[in-house]
C-alpha positions in Angstrom: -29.6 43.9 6.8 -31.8 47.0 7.0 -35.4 46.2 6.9 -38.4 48.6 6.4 -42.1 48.2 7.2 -44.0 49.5 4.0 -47.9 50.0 4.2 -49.6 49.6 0.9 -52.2 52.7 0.6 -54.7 50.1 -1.0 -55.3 47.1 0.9 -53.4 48.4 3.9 -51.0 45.3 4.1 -47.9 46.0 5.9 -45.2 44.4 4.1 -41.5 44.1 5.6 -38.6 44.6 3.2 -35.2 44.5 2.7 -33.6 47.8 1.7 -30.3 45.7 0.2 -32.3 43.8 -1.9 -35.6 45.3 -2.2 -37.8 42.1 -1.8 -40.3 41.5 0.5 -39.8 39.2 3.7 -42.9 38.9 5.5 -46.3 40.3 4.8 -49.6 40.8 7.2 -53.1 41.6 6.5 -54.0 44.2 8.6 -56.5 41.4 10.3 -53.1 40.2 11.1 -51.5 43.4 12.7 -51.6 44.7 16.3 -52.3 48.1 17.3 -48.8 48.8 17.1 -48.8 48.0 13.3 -46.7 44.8 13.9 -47.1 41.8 12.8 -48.7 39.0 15.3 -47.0 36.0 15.2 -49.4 32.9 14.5 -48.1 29.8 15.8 -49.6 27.6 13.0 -47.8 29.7 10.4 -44.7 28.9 12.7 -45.0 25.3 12.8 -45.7 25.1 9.0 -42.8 27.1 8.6 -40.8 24.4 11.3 -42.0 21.8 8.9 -41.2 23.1 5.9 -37.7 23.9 6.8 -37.8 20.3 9.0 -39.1 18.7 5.3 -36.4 20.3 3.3 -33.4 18.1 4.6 -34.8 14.8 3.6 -35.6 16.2 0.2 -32.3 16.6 -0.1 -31.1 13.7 1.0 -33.5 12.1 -1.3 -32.3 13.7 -4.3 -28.5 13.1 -3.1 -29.6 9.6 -3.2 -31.5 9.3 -6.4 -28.3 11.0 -7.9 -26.0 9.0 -6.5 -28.1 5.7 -7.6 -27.7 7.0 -11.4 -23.9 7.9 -11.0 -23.5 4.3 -10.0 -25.2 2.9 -12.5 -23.6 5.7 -15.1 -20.8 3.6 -16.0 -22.7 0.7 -16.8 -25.0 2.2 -19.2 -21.8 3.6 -21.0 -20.7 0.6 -21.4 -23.7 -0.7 -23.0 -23.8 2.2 -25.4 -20.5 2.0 -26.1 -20.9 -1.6 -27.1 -23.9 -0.7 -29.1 -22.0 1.6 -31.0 -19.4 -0.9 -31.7 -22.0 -3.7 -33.2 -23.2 -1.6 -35.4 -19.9 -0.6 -36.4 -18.9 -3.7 -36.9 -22.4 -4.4 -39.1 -21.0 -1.4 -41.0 -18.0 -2.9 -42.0 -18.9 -6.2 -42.7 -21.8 -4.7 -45.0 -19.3 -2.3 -46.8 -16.8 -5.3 -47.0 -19.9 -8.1 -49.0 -20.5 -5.2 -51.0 -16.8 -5.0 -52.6 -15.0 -2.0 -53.4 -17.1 -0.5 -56.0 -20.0 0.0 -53.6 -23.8 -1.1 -54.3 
């Protein structure tokens, strides 16, 4: 991955991006640049980034579960649908059967 470090002539951010895909991975305010024009690592940035990342595997496993909760309980609501659907059917049918042949 080729990366280039791209000043922007107005608010003289330095901005880091990818050639491949042209998007930008990191940013600094030049408050946040050495005199070298790199960007200085803050170590709160670095731990909210930890927890982020850290935060993102139990999200997941929360939505694994959530989705496997409905999966189990999937069948069971078919079921009752499908029963539904078969009452009223059979409403149907008795309706159209009192009402004879010739209809209402």
């Amino acid at each position: 991955m080729k990366q280039i470090d791209v000043t922007c002539p107005c608010c003289d951010t330095v901005m880091v991006v990818d050639v491949l895909t042209q998007r930008v991975l990191r940013h600094a305010k030049p408050s946040q640049v050495d005199e070298t024009g790199k960007a200085v690592l803050d170590e709160g940035r670095w731990e909210s980034a930890q927890d982020t990342v850290s935060k993102r595997g139990e999200r997941g496993r929360d939505e694994f579960e959530d989705a496997l909760g409905k999966e189990q309980t999937r069948e069971g609501d078919l079921d009752d649908l499908f029963d539904a659907a078969q009452r009223k059917l059979r409403k149907r049918r008795e309706r159209l059967e009192e009402e004879g042949p010739g209809g209402a």
